[in-house]
C-alpha positions in Angstrom: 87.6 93.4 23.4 90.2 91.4 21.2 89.4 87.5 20.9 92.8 86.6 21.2 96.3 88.3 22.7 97.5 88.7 19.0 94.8 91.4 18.6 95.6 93.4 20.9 96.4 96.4 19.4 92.4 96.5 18.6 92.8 97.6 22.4 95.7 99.9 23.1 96.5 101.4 19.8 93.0 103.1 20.4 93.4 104.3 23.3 96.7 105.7 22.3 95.9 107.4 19.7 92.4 108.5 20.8 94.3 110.2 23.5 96.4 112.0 21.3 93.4 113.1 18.9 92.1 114.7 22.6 95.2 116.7 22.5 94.8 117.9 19.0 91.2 119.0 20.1 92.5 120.9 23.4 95.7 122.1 22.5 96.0 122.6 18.6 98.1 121.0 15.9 101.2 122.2 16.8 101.4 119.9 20.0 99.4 116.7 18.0 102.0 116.7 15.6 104.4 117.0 18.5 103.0 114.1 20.3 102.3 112.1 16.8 106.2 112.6 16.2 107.2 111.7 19.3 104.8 108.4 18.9 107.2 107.4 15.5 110.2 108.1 17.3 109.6 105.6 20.3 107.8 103.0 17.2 111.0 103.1 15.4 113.2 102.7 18.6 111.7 99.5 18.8 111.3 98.2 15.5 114.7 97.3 14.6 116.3 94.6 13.2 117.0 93.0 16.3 113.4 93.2 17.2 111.0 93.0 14.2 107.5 91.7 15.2 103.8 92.5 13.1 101.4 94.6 15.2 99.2 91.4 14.9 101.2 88.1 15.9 100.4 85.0 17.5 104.0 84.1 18.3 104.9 85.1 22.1 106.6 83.7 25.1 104.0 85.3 27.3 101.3 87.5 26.4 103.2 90.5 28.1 105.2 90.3 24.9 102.8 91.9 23.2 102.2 95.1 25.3 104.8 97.1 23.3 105.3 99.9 20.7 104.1 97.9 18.2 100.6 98.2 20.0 101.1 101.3 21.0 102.4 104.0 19.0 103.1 102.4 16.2 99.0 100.9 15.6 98.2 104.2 16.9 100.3 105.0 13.7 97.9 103.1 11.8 94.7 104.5 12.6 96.3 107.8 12.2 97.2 106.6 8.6 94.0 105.7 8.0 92.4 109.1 9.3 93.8 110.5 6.5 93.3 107.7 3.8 89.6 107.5 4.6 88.5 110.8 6.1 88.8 111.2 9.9 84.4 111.2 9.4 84.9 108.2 7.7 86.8 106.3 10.0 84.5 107.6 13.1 81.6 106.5 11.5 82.9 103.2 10.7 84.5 103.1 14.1 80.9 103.7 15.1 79.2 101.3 13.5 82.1 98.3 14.7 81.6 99.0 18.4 77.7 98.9 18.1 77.8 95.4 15.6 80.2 93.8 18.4 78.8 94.8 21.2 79.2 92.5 24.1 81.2 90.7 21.8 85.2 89.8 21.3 86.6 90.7 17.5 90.0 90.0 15.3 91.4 92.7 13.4 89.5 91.6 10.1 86.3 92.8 12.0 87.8 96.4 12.4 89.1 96.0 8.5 86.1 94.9 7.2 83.9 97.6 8.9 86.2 100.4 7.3 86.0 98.8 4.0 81.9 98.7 4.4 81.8 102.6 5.6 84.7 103.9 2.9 83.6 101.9 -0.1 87.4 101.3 -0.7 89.4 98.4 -0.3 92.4 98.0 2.6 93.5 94.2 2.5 97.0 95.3 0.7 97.5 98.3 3.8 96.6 96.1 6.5 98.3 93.3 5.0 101.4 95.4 4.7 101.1 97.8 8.2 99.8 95.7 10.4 100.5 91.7 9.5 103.6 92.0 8.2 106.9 93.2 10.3 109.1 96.3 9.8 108.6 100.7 9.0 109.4 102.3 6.0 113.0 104.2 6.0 112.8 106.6 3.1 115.8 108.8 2.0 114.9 111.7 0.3 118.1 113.9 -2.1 116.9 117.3 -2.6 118.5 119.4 -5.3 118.0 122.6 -7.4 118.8 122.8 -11.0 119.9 126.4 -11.2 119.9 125.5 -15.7 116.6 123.7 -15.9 114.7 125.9 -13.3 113.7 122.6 -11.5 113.7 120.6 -8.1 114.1 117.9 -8.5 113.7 115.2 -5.4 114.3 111.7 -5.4 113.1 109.1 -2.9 114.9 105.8 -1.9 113.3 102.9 0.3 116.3 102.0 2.4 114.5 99.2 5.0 115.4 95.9 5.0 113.9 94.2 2.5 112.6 90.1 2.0 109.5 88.1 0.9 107.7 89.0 4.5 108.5 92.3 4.3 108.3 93.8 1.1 108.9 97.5 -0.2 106.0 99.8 1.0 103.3 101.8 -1.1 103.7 105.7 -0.1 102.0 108.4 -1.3 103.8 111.0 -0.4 103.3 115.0 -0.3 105.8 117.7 -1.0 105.2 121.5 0.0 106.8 124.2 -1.6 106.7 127.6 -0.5 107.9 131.3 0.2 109.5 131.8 3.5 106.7 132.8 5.8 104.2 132.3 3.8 101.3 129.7 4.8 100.5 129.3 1.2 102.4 126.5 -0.6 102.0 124.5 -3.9 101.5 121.1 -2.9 102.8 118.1 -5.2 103.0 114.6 -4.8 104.6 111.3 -6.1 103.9 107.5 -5.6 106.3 105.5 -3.9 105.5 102.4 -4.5 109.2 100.6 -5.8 112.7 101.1 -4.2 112.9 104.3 -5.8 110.6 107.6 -7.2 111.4 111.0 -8.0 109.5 114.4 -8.5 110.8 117.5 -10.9 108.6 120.4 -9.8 109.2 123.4 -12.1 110.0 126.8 -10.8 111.0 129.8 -12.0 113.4 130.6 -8.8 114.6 128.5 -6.5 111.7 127.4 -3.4 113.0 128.9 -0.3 111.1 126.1 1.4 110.6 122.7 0.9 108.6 120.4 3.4 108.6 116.4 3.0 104.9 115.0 4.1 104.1 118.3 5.5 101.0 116.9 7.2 102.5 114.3 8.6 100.4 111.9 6.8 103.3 108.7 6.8 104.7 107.1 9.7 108.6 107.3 7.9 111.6 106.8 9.0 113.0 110.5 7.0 116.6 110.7 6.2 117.5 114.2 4.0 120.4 114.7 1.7 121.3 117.9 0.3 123.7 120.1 -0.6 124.7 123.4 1.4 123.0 125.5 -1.3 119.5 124.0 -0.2 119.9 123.4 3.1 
């Protein structure tokens, strides 16, 4: 269990998210992602700018403070973030090896950090740093827009969160899907958002009929889409 309140999330966030990767087994993808989405939505409810808080704080009234959506949904976010940074095997395994290390024992989130770094091989100070010690969610607005001339789409990407020293602008790698209109084939790009602003010019030689933003739903983003008639 955690070793202090601050931690937490070490508790809940697994047993939310666990539960929702039991849905994904019995029911299918279609009613995960339904669950996942409905996870971000109550997250980003919460985490506003009248109530910003990390997932791991030592700053409470009470305790019951801290039984939230920060260490609910949205660290349930985080593990799901890290399922697809590591390799859901990855993180099992590691998850593995941290519950039979501690055993009997009480741990702080650099426990659970330092067993995934130890079972990926890849270092996550800067993610947890950022997701889960430091306050806020990313708000990204992304312009869509066809260049009939240049055969291109062109999409551009704006962080739009508040932004200051303790919570700077967040590192997204995010996918883009473009595809034919019932077709479950698409050509999968992807750009670096790692500044206040990106953009992506994906060559075509006719306009996409679809275009999907983090089609995998890989991010836990607050999505805002602007685009003209023509694409929408």
């Amino acid at each position: 269990t955690c070793r202090t309140w601050g931690d937490i999330w070490l508790n809940e966030s697994f047993a939310t998210y666990f539960q929702k990767r039991y849905t994904l087994h019995h029911y299918g993808a279609a009613r995960f992602a339904e669950e996942m989405a409905g996870a971000a939505k109550s997250a980003f409810a919460t985490d506003n700018d009248r109530y910003l808080r990390p997932i791991v704080s030592d700053r409470y009234d009470s305790p019951d403070d801290l039984f939230d959506s920060n260490s609910y949904p949205k660290g349930a976010w985080v593990l799901h973030m890290l399922s697809h940074k590591l390799g859901h095997k990855v993180l099992l395994d590691a998850i593995g090896k941290y519950l039979r290390r501690h055993r009997f024992q009480s741990v702080e989130t650099a426990d659970l950090r330092r067993a995934l770094e130890a079972e990926s091989g890849k270092s996550l100070r800067g993610f947890f740093q950022r997701w889960v010690r430091q306050a806020g969610h990313p708000k990204v607005t992304a312009s869509i827009r066809w260049d009939s001339r240049r055969k291109r789409l062109v999409v551009r990407f704006k962080q739009t969160q508040q932004v200051t020293a303790q919570m700077p602008l967040y590192r997204l790698p995010i996918e883009v899907a473009v595809r034919r209109r019932g077709s479950k084939v698409a050509a999968m790009h992807q750009v670096l958002l790692d500044g206040k602003r990106a953009s992506l010019e994906i060559e075509a030689k006719e306009r996409p009929e679809v275009v999907e933003i983090d089609p995998n739903m890989k991010l836990m983003v607050q999505w805002r889409f602007k685009a003209g008639p023509d694409v929408l």
